[in-house]
PAZAPA-153485 format. One record per residue (C-alpha): residue number from 0; residue in three letters; y, x, z. Coordinates in nm, 4 decimals, always signed. Example, Ala and Ser with C-alpha at 12.3 -4.5 7.8 and 13.67 -1.06 7.14 Angstrom:
2
{0, "ALA", {-0.4500, +1.2300, +0.7800}}
{1, "SER", {-0.1060, +1.3670, +0.7140}}
***
This chain:
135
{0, "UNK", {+8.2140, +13.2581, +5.9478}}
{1, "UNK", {+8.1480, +12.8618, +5.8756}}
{2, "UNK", {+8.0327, +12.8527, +6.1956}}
{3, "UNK", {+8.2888, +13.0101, +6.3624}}
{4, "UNK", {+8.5457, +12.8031, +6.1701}}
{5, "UNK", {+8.3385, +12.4635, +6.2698}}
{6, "UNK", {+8.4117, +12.5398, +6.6522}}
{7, "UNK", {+8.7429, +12.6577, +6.6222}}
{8, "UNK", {+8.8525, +12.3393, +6.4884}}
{9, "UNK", {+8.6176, +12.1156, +6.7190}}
{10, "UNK", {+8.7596, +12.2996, +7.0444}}
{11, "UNK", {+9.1206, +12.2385, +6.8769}}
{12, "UNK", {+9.0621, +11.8966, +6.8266}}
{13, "UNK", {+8.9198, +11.8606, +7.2024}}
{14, "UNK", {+9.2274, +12.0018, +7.3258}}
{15, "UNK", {+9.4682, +11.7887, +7.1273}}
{16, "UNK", {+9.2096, +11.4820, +7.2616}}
{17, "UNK", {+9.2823, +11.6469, +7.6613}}
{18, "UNK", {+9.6701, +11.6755, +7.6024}}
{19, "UNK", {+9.7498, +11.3657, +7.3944}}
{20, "UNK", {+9.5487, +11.1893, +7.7118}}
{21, "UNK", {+9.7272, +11.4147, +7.9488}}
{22, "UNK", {+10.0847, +11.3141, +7.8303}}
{23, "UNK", {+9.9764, +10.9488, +7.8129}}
{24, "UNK", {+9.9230, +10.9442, +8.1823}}
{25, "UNK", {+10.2437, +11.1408, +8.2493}}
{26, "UNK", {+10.4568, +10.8702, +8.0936}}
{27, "UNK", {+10.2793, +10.6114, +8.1700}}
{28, "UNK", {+10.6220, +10.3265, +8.2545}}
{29, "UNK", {+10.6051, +10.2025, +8.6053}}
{30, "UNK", {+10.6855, +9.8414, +8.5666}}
{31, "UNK", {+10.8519, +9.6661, +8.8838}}
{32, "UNK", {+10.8692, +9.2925, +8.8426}}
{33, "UNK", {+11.2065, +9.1403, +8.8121}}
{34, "UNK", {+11.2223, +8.9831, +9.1595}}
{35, "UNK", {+11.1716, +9.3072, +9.3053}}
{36, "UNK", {+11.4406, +9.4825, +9.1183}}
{37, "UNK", {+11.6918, +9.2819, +9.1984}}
{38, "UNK", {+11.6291, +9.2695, +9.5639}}
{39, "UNK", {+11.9619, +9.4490, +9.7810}}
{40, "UNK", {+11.9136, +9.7248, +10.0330}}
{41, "UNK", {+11.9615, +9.5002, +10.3557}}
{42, "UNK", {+12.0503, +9.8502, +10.5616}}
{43, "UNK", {+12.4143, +9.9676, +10.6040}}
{44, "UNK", {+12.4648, +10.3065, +10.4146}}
{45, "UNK", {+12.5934, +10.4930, +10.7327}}
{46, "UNK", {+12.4493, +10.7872, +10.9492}}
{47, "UNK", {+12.2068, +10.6454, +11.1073}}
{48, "UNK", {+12.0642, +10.5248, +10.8197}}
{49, "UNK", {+12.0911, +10.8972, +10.6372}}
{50, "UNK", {+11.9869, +11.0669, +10.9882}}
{51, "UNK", {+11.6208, +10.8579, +10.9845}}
{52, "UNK", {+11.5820, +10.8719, +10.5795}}
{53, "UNK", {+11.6570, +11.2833, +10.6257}}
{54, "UNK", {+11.3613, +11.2553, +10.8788}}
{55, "UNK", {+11.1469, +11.0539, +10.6847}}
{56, "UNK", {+11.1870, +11.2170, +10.3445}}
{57, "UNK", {+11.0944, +11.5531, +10.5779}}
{58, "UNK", {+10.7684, +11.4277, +10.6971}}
{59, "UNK", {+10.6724, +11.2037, +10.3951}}
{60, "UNK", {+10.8310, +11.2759, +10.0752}}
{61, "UNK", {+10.8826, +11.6761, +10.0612}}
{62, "UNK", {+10.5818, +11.8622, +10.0080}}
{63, "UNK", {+10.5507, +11.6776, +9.6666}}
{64, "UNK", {+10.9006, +11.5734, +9.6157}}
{65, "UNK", {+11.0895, +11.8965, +9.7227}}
{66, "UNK", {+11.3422, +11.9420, +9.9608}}
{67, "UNK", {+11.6305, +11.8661, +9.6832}}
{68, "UNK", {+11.3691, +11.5712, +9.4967}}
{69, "UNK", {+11.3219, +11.7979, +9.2004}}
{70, "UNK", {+10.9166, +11.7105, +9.1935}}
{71, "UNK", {+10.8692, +12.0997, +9.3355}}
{72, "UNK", {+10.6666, +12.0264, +9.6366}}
{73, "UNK", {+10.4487, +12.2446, +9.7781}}
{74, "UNK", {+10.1575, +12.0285, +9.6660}}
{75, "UNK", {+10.3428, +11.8959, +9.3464}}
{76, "UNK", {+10.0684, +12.1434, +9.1293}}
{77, "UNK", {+9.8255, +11.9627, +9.2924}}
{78, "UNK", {+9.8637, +11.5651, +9.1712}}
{79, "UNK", {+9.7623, +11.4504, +8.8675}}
{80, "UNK", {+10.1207, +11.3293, +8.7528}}
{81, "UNK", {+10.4124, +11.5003, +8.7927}}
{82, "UNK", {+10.5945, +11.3816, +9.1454}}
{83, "UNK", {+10.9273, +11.3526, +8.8775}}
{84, "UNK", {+11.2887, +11.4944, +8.9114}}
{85, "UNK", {+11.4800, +11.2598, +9.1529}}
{86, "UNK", {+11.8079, +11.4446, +9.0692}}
{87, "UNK", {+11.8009, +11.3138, +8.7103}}
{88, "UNK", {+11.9130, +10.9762, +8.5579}}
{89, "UNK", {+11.5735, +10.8463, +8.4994}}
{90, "UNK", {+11.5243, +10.7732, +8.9021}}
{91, "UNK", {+11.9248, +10.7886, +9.0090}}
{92, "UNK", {+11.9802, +10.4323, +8.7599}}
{93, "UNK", {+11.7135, +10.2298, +8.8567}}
{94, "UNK", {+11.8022, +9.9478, +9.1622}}
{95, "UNK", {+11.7500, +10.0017, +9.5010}}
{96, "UNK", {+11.4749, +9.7373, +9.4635}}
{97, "UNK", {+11.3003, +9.8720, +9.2357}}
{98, "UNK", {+11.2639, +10.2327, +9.4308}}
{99, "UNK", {+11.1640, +10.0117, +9.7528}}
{100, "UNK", {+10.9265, +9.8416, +9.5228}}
{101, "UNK", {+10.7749, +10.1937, +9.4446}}
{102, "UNK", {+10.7978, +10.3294, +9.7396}}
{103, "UNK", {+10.6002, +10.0498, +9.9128}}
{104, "UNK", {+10.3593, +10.0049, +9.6843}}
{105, "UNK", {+10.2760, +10.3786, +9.5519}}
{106, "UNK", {+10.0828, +10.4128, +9.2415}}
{107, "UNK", {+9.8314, +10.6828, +9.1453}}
{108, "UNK", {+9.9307, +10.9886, +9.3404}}
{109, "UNK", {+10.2252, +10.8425, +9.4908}}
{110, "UNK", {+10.0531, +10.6298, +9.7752}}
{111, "UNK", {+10.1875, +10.2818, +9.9295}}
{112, "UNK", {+10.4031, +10.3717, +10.2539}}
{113, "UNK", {+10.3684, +10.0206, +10.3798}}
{114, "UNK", {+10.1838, +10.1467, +10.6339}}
{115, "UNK", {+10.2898, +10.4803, +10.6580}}
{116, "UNK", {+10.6569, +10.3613, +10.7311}}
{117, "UNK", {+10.5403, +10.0044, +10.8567}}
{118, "UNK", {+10.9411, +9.9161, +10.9267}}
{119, "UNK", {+11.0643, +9.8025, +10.5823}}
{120, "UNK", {+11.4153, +9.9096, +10.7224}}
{121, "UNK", {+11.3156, +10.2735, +10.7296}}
{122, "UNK", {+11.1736, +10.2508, +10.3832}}
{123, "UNK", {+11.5206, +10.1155, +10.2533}}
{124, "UNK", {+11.6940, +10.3633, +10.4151}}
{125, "UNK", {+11.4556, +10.6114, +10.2513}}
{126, "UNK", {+11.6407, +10.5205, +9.9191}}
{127, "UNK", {+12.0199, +10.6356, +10.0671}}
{128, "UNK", {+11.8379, +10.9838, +10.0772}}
{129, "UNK", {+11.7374, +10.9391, +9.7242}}
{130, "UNK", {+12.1222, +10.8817, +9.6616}}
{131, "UNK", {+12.1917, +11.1933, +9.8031}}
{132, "UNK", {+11.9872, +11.3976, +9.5144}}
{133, "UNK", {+12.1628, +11.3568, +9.2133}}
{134, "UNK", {+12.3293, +11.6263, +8.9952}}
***
């Protein structure tokens, strides 16, 4: 019964260890530095713009972003952190920089699309899509 007792409480407390790491790495901040946050989106907001970051988003961004940026992908159970829920305030308030910033750089499972989308104005326009998302 000791015994029994003993490893009930060690596999517990390995658990707790796993989760407690776990939810570390899920909200783990994603700093951007200063200069790139306050960078502007050089591209006009206007069709075109929407027409190529619809595209984009399609081939890049949806299977683990979902269709509607809700983090639903079709390989979102796959990644080690969660793709997050673009709809939300958490990614609608943040600059335009600062989403360019992440978007060209990546991090973890979120990879650098600098040379994925080489042309910088495609990745800008990428963030008008974003736009479109929220609640």
């Amino acid at each position: 019964m000791k015994a029994k007792l003993l490893q009930l409480v060690l596999i517990s407390g390995i658990m707790t260890i796993c989760l407690s790491f776990n939810a570390t790495a899920q909200s783990k901040p994603w700093t951007v530095p200063d200069a790139s946050k306050s960078k502007k989106n050089p591209v006009a907001n206007d069709a075109e713009a929407l027409a190529t970051a619809k595209t984009l988003w399609g081939t890049h961004c949806k299977s683990c972003h979902g269709a509607k940026g809700l983090g639903d992908g079709s390989k979102a159970a796959q990644l080690k952190t969660e793709p997050g829920d673009f709809s939300q305030a958490a990614t609608q308030s943040q600059t335009d920089g600062a989403l360019f910033y992440k978007i060209s750089e990546g991090r973890d499972d979120m990879p650098s699309f600098k040379k994925k989308i080489p042309d910088d104005d495609d990745r800008w326009s990428l963030i008008y899509f974003i736009r479109t998302l929220k609640k």
